[in-house]
Gaussian input, Z-matrix of N, CA and C with variables (Angstrom, degrees):
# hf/3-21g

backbone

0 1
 N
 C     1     B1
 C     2     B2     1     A1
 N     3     B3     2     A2     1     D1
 C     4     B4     3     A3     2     D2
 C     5     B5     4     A4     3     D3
 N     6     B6     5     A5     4     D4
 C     7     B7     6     A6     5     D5
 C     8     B8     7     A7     6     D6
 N     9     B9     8     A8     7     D7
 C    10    B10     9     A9     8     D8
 C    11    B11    10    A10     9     D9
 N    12    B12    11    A11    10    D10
 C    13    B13    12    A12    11    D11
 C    14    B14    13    A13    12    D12
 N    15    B15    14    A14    13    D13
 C    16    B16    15    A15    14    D14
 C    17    B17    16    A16    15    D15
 N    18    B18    17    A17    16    D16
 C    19    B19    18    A18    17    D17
 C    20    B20    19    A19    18    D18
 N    21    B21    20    A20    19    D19
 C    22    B22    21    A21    20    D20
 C    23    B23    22    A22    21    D21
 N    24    B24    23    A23    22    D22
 C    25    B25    24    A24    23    D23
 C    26    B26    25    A25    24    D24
 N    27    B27    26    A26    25    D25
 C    28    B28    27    A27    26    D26
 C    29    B29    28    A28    27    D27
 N    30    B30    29    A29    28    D28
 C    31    B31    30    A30    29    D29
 C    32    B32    31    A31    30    D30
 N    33    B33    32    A32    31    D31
 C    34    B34    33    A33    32    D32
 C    35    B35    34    A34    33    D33
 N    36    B36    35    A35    34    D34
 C    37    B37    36    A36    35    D35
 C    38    B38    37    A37    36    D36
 N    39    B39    38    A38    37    D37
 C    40    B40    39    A39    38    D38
 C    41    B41    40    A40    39    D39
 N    42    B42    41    A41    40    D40
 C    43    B43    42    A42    41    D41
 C    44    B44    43    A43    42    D42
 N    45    B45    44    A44    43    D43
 C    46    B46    45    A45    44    D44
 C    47    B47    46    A46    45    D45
 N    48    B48    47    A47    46    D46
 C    49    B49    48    A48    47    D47
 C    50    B50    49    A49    48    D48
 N    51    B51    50    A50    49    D49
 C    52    B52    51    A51    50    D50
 C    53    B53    52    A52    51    D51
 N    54    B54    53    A53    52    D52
 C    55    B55    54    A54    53    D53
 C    56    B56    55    A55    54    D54
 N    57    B57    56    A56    55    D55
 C    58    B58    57    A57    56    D56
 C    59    B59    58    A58    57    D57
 N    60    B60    59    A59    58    D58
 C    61    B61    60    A60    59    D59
 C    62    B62    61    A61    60    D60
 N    63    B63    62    A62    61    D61
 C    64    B64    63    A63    62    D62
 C    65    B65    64    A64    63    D63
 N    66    B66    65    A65    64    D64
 C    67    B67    66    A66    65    D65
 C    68    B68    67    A67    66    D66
 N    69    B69    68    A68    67    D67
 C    70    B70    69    A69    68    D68
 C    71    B71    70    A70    69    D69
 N    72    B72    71    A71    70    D70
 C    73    B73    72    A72    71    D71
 C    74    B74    73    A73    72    D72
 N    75    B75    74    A74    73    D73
 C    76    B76    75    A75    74    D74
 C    77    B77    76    A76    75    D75
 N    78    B78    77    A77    76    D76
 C    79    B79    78    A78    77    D77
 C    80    B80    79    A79    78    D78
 N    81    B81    80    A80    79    D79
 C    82    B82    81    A81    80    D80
 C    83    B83    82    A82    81    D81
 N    84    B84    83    A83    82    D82
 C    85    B85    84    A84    83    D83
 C    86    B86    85    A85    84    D84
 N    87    B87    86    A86    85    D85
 C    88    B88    87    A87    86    D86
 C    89    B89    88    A88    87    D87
 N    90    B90    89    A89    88    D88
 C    91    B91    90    A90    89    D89
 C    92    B92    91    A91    90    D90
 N    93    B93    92    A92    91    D91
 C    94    B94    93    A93    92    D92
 C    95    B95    94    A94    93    D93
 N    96    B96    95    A95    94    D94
 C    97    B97    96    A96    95    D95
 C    98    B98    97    A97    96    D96
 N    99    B99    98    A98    97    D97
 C   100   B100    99    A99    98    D98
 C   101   B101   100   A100    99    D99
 N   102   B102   101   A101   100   D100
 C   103   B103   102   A102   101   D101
 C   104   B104   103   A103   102   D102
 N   105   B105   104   A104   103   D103
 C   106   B106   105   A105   104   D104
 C   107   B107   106   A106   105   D105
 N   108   B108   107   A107   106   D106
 C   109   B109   108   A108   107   D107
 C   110   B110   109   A109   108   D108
 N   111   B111   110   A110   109   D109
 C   112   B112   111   A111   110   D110
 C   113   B113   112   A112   111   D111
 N   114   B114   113   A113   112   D112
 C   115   B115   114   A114   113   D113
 C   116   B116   115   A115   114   D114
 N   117   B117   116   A116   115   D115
 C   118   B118   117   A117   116   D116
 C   119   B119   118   A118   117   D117
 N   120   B120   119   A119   118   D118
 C   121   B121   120   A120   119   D119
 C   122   B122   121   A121   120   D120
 N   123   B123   122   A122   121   D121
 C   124   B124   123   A123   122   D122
 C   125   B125   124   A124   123   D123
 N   126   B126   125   A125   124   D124
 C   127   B127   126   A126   125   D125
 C   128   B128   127   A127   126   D126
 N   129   B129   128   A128   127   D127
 C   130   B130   129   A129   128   D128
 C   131   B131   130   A130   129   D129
 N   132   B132   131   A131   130   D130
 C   133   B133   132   A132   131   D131
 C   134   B134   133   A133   132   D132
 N   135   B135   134   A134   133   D133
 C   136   B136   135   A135   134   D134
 C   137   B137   136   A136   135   D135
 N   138   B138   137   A137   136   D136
 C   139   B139   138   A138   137   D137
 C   140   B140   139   A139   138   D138
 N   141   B141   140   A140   139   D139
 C   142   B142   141   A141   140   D140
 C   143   B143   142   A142   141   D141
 N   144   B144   143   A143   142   D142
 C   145   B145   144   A144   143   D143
 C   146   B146   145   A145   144   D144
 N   147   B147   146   A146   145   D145
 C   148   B148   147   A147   146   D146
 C   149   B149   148   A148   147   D147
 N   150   B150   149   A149   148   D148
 C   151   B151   150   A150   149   D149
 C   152   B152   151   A151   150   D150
 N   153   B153   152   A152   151   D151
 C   154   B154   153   A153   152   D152
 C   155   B155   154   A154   153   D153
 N   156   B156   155   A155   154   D154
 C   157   B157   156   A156   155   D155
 C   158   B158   157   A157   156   D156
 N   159   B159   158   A158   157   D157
 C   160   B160   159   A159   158   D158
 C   161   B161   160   A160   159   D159
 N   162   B162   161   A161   160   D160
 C   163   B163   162   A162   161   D161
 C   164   B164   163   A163   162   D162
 N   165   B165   164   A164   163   D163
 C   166   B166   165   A165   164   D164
 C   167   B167   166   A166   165   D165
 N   168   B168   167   A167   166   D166
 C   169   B169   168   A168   167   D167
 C   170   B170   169   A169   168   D168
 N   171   B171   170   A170   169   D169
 C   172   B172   171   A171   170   D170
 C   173   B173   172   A172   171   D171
 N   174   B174   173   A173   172   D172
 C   175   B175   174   A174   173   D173
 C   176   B176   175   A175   174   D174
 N   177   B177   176   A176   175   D175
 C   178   B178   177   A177   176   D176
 C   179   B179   178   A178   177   D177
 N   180   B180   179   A179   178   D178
 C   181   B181   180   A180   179   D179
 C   182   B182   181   A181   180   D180
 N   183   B183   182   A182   181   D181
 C   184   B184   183   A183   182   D182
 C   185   B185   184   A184   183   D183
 N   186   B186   185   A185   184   D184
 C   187   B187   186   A186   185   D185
 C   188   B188   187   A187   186   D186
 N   189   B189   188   A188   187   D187
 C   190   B190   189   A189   188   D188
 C   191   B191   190   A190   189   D189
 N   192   B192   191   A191   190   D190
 C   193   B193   192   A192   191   D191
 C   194   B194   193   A193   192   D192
 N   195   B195   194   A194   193   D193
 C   196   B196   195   A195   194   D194
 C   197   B197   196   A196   195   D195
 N   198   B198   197   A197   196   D196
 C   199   B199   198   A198   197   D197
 C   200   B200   199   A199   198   D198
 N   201   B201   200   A200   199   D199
 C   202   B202   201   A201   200   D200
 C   203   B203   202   A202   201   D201
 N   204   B204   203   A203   202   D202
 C   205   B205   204   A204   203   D203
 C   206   B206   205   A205   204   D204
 N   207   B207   206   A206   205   D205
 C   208   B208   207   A207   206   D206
 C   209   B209   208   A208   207   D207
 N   210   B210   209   A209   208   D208
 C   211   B211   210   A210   209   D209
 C   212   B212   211   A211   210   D210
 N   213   B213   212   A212   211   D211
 C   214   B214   213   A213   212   D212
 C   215   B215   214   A214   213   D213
 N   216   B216   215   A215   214   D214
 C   217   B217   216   A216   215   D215
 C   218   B218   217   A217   216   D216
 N   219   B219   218   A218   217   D217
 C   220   B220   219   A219   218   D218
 C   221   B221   220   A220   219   D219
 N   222   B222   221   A221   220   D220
 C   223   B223   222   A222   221   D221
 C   224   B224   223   A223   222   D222
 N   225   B225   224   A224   223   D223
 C   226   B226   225   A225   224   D224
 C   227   B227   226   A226   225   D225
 N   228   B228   227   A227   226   D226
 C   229   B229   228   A228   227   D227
 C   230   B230   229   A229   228   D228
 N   231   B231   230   A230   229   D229
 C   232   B232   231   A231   230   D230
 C   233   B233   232   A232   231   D231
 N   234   B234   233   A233   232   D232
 C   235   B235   234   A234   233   D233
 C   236   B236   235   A235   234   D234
 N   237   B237   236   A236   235   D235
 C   238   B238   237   A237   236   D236
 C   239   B239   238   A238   237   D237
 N   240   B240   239   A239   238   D238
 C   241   B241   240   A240   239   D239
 C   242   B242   241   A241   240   D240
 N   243   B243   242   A242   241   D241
 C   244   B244   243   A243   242   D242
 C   245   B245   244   A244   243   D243
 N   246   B246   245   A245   244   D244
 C   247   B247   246   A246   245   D245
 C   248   B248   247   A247   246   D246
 N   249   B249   248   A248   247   D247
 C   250   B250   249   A249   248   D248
 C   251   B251   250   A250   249   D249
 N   252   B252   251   A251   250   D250
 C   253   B253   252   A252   251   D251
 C   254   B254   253   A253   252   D252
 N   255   B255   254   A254   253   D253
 C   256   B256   255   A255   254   D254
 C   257   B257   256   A256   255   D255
 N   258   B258   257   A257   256   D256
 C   259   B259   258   A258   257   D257
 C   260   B260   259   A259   258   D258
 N   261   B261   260   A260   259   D259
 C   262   B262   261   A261   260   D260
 C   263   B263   262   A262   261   D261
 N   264   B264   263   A263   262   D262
 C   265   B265   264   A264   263   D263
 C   266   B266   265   A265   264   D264
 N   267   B267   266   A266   265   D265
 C   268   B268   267   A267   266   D266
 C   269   B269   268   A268   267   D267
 N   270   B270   269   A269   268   D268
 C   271   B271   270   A270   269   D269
 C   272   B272   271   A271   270   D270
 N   273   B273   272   A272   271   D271
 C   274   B274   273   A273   272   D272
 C   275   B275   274   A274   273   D273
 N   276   B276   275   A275   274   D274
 C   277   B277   276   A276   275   D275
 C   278   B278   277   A277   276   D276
 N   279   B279   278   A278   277   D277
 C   280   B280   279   A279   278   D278
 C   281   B281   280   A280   279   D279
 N   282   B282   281   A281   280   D280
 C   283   B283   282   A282   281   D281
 C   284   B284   283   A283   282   D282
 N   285   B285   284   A284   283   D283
 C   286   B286   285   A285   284   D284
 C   287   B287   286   A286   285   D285
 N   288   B288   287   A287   286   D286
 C   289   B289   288   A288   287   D287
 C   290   B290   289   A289   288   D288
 N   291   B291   290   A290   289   D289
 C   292   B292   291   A291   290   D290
 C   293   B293   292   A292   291   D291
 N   294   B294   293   A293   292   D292
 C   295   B295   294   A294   293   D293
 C   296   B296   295   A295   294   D294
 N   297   B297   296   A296   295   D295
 C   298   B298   297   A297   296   D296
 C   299   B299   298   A298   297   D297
 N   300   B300   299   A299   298   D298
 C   301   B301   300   A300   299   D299
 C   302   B302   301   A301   300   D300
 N   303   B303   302   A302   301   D301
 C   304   B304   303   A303   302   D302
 C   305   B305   304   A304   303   D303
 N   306   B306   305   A305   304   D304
 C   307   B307   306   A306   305   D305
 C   308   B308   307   A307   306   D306
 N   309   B309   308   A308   307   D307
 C   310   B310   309   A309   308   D308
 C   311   B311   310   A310   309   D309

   B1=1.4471
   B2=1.5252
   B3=1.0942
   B4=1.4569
   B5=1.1990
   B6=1.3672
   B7=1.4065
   B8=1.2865
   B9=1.4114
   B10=1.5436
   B11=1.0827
   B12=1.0438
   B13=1.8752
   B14=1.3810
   B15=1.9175
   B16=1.1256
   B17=1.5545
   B18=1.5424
   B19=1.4199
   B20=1.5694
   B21=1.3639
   B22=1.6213
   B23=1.8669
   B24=1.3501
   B25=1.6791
   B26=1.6722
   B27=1.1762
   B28=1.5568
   B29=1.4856
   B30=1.6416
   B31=1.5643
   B32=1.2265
   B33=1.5186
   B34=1.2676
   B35=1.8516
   B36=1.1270
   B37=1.7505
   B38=1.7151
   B39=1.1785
   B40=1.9337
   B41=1.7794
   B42=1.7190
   B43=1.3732
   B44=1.6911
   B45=0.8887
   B46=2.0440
   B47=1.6208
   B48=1.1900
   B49=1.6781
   B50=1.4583
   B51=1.1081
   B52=1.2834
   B53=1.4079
   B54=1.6455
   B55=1.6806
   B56=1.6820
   B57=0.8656
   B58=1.5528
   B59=1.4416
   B60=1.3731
   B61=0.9582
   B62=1.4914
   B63=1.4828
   B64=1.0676
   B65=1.7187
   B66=1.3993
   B67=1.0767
   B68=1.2181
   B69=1.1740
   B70=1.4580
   B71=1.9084
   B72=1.1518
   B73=1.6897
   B74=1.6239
   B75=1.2663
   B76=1.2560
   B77=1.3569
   B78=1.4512
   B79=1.5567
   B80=1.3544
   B81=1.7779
   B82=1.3937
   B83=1.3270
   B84=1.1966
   B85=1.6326
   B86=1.6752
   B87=1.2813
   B88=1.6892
   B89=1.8973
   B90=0.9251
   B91=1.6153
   B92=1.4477
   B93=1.3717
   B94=1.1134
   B95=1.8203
   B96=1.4547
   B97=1.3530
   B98=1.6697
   B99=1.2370
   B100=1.4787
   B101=1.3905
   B102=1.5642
   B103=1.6573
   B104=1.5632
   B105=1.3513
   B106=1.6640
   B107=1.2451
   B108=1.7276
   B109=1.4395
   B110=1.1688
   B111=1.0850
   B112=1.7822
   B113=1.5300
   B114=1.2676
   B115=1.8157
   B116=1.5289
   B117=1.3063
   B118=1.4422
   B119=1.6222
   B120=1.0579
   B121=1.8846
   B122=1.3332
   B123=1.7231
   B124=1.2970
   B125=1.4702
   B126=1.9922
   B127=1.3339
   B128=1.4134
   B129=1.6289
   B130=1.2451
   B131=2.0151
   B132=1.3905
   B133=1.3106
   B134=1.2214
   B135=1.6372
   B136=1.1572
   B137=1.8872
   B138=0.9768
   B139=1.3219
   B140=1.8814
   B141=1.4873
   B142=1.8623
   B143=1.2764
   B144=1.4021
   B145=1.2978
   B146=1.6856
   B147=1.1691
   B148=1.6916
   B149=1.3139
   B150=1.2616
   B151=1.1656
   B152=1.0704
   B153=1.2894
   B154=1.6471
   B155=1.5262
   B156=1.1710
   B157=1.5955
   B158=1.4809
   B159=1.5903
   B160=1.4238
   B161=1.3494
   B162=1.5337
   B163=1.4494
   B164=2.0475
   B165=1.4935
   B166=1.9269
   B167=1.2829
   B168=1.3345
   B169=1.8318
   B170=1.4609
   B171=1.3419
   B172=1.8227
   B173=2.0477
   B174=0.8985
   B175=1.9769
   B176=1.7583
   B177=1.3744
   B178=1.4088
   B179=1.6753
   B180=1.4312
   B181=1.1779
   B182=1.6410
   B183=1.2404
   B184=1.8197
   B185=1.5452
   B186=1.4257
   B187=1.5078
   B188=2.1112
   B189=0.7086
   B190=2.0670
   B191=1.7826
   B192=1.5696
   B193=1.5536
   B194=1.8359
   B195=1.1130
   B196=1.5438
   B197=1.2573
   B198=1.4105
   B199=1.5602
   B200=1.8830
   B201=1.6530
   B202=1.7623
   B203=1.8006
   B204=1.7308
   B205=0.9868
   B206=1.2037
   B207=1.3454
   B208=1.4317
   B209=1.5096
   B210=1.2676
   B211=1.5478
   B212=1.4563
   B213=1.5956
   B214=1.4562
   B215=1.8401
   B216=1.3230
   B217=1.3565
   B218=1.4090
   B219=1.5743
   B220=1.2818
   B221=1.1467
   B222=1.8218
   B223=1.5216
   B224=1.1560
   B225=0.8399
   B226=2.0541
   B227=1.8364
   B228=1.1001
   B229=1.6143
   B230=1.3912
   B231=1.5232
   B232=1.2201
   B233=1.5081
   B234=1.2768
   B235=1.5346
   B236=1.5090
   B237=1.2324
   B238=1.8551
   B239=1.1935
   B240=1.3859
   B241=1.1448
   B242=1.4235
   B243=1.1208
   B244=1.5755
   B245=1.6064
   B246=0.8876
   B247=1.6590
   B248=0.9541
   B249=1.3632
   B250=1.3002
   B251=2.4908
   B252=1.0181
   B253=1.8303
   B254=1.7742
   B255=1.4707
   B256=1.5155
   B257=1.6544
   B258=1.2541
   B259=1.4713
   B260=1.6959
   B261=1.1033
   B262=1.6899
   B263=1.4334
   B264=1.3917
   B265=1.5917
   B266=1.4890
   B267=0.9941
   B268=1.8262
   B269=1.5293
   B270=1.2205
   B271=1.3673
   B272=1.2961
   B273=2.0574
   B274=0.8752
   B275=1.7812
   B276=1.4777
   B277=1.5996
   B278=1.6473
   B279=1.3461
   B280=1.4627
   B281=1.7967
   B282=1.0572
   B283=2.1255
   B284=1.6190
   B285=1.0744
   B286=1.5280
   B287=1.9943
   B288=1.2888
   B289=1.3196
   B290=2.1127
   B291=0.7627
   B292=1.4794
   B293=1.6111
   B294=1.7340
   B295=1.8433
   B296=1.5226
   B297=1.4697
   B298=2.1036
   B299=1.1443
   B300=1.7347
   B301=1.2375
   B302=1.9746
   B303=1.8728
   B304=1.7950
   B305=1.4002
   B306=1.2600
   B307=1.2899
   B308=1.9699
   B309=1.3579
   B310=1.6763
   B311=1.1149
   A1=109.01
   A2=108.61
   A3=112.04
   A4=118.19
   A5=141.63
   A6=138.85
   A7=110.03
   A8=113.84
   A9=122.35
   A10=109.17
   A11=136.05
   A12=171.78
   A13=84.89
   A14=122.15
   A15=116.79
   A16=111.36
   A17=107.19
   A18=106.90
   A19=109.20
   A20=116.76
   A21=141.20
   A22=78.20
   A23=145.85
   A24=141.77
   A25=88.58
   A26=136.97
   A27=129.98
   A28=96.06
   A29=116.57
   A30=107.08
   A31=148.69
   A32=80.51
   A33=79.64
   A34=120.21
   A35=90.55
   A36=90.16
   A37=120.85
   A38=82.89
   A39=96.24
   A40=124.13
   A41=88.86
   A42=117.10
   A43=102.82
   A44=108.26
   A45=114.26
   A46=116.08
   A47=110.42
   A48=119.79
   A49=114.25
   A50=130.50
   A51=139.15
   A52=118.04
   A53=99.73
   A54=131.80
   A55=108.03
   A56=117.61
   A57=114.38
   A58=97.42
   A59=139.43
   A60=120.31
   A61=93.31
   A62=131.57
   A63=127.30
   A64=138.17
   A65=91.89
   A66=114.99
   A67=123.44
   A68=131.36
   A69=153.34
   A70=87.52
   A71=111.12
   A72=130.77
   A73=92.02
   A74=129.03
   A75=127.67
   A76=126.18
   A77=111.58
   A78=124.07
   A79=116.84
   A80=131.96
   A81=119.74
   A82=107.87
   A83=109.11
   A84=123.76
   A85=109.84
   A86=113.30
   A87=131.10
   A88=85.61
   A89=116.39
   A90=115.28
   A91=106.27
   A92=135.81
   A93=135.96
   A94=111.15
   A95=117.17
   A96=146.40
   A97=94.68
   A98=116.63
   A99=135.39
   A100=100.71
   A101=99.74
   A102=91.33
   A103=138.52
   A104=90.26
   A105=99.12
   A106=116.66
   A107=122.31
   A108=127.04
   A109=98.56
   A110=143.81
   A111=152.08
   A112=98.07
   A113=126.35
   A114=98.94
   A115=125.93
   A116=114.71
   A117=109.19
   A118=92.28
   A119=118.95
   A120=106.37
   A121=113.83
   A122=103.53
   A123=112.89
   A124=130.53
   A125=123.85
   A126=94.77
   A127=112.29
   A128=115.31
   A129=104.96
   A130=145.70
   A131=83.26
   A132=101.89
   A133=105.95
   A134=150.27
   A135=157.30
   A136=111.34
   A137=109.76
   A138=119.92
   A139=104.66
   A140=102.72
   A141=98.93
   A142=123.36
   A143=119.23
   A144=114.97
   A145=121.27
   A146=98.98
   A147=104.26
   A148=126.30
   A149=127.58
   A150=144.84
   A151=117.91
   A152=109.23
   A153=132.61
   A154=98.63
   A155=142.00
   A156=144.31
   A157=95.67
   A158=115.42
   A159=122.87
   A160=128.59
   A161=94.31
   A162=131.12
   A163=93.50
   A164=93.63
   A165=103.68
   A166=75.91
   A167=130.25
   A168=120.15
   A169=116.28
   A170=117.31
   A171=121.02
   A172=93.22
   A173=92.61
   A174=92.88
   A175=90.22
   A176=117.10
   A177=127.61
   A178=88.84
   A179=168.55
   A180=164.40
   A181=114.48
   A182=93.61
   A183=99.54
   A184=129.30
   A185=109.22
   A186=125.72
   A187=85.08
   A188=82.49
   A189=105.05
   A190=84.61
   A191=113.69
   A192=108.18
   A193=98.80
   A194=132.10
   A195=117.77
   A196=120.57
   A197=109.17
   A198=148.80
   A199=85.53
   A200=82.90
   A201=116.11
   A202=91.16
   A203=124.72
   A204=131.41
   A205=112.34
   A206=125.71
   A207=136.71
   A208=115.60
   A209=109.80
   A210=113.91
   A211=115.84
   A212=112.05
   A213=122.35
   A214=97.02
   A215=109.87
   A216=126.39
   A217=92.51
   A218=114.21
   A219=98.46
   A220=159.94
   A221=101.38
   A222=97.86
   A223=124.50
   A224=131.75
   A225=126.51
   A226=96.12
   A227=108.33
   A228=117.96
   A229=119.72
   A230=118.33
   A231=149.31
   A232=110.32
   A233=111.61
   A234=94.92
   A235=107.20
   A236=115.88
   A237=103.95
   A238=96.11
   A239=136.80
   A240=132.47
   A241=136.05
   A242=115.78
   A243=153.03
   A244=115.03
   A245=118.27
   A246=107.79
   A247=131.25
   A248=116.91
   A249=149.95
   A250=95.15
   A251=96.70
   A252=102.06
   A253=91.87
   A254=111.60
   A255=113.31
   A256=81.09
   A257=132.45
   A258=140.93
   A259=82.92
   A260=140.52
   A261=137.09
   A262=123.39
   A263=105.08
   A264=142.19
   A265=98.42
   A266=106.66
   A267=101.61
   A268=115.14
   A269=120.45
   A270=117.29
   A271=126.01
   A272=105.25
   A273=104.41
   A274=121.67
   A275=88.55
   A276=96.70
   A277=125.82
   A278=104.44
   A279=126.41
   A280=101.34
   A281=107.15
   A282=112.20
   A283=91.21
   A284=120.62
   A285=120.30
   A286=103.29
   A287=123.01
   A288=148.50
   A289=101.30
   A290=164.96
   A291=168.07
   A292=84.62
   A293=102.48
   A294=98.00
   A295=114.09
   A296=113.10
   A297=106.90
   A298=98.39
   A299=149.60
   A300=126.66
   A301=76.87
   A302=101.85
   A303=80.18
   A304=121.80
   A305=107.65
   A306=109.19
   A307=106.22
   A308=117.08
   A309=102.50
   A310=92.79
   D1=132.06
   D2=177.37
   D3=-78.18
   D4=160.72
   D5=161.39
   D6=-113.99
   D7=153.23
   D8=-162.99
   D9=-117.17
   D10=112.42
   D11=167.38
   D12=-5.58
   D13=114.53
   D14=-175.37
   D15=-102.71
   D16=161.47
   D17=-160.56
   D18=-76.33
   D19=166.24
   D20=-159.45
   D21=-63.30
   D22=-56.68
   D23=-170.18
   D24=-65.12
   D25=-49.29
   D26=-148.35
   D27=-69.78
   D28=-57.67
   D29=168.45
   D30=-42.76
   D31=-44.44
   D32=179.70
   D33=-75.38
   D34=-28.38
   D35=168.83
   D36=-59.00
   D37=-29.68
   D38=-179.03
   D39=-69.21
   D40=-37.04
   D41=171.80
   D42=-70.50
   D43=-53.45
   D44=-175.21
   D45=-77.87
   D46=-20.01
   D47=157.21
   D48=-81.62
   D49=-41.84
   D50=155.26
   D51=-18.61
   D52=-90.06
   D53=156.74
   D54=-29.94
   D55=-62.51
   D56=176.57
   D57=-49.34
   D58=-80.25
   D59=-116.87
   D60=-88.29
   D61=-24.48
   D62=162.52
   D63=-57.25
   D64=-7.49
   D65=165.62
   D66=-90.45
   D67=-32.86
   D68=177.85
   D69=-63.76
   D70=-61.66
   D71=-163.23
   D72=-55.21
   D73=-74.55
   D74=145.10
   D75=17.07
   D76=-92.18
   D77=170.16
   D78=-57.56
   D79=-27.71
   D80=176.28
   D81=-76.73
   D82=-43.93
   D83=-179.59
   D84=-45.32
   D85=-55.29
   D86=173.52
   D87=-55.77
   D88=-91.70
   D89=-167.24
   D90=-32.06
   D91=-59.61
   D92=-167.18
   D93=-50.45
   D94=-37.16
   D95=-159.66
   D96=-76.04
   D97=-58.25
   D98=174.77
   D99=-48.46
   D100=-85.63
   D101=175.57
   D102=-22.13
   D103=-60.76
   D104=179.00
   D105=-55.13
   D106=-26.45
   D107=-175.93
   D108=-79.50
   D109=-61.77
   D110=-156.42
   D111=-86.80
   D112=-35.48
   D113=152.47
   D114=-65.80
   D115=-30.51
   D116=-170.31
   D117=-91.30
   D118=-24.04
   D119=174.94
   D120=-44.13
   D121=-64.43
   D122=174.86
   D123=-66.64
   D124=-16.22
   D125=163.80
   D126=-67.03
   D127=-35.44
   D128=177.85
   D129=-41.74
   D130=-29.47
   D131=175.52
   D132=-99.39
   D133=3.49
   D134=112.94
   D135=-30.86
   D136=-76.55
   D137=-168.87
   D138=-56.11
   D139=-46.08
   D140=172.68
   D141=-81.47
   D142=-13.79
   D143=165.18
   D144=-71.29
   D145=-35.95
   D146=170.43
   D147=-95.02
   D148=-9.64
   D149=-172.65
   D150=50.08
   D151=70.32
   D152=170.93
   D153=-107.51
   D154=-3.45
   D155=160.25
   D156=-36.80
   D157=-65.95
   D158=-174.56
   D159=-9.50
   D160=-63.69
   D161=-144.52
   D162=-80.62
   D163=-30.09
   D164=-167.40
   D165=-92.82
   D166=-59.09
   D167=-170.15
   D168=-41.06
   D169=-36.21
   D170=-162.68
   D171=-89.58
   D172=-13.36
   D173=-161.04
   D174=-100.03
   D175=2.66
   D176=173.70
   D177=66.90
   D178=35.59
   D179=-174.65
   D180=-121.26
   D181=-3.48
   D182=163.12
   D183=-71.87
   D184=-31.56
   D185=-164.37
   D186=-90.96
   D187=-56.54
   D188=-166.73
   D189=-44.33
   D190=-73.74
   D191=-169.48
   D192=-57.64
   D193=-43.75
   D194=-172.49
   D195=-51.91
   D196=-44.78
   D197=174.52
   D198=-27.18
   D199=-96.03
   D200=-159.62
   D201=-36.00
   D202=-67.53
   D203=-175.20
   D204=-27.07
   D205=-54.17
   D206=174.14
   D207=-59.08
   D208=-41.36
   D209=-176.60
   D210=-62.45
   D211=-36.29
   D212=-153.78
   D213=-103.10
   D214=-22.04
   D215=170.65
   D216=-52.51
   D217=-93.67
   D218=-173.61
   D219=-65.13
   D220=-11.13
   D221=152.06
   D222=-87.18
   D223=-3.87
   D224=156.20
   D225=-45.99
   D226=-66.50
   D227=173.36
   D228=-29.96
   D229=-64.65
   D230=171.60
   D231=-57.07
   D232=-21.17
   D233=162.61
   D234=-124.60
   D235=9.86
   D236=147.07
   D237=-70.95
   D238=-81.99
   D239=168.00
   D240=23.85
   D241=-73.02
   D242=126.79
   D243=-24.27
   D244=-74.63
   D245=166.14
   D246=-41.18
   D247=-61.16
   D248=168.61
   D249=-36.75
   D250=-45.47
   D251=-172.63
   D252=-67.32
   D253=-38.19
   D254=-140.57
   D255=-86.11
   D256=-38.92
   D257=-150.78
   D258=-87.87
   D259=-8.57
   D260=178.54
   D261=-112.80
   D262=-12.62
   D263=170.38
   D264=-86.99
   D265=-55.79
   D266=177.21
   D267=-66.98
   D268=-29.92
   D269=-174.27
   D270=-92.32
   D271=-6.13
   D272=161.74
   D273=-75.85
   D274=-53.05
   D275=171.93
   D276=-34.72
   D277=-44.71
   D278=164.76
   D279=-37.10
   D280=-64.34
   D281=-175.61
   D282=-70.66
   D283=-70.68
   D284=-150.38
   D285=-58.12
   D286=-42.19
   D287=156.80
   D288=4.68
   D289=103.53
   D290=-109.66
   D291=-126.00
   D292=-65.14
   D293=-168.67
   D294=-65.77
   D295=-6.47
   D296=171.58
   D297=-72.43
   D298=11.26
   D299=-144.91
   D300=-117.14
   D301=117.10
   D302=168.37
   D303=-77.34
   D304=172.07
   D305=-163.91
   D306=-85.53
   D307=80.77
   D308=-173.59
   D309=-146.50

């Protein structure tokens, strides 16, 4: 089935629903990133205040959880990051786009 060349209003709605929702994706992604830091801050500062570090230090699982923490830290980051390219990639396409051009 073919699709039929949508009008200069259809795009642009498509283009701005788009944008939203990647934007929306954006802000959970940012929240999710936060979260994960300020929970793992605080087990951390859980575990050294009582000195339960020890207990993960002797079982070798101290370096491994810092490790991963770090790993998953920054790609939570790394793909706001990433959105953030795709949400500027879209907005270019949005201008450059032939059918946003109205017809006058």
């Amino acid at each position: 089935m073919e699709r039929k060349k949508a009008s200069w209003e259809e795009s642009i709605e498509r283009y701005k629903q788009l944008l939203e929702e990647v934007k929306d994706l954006i802000h959970h992604n940012t929240i999710l990133a936060e979260y994960y830091k300020i929970t793992n801050k605080r087990f951390a500062y859980l575990i050294y205040e009582h000195n339960l570090y020890e207990i993960m230090d002797e079982s070798n699982k101290l370096k491994d959880y810092e490790r991963n923490f770090q790993f998953m830290h920054f790609s939570l980051k790394g793909q706001v990051e990433l959105l953030y390219h795709l949400q500027q990639e879209l907005t270019d396409l949005l201008i450059k786009d032939p059918s946003n051009c109205p017809d006058n």
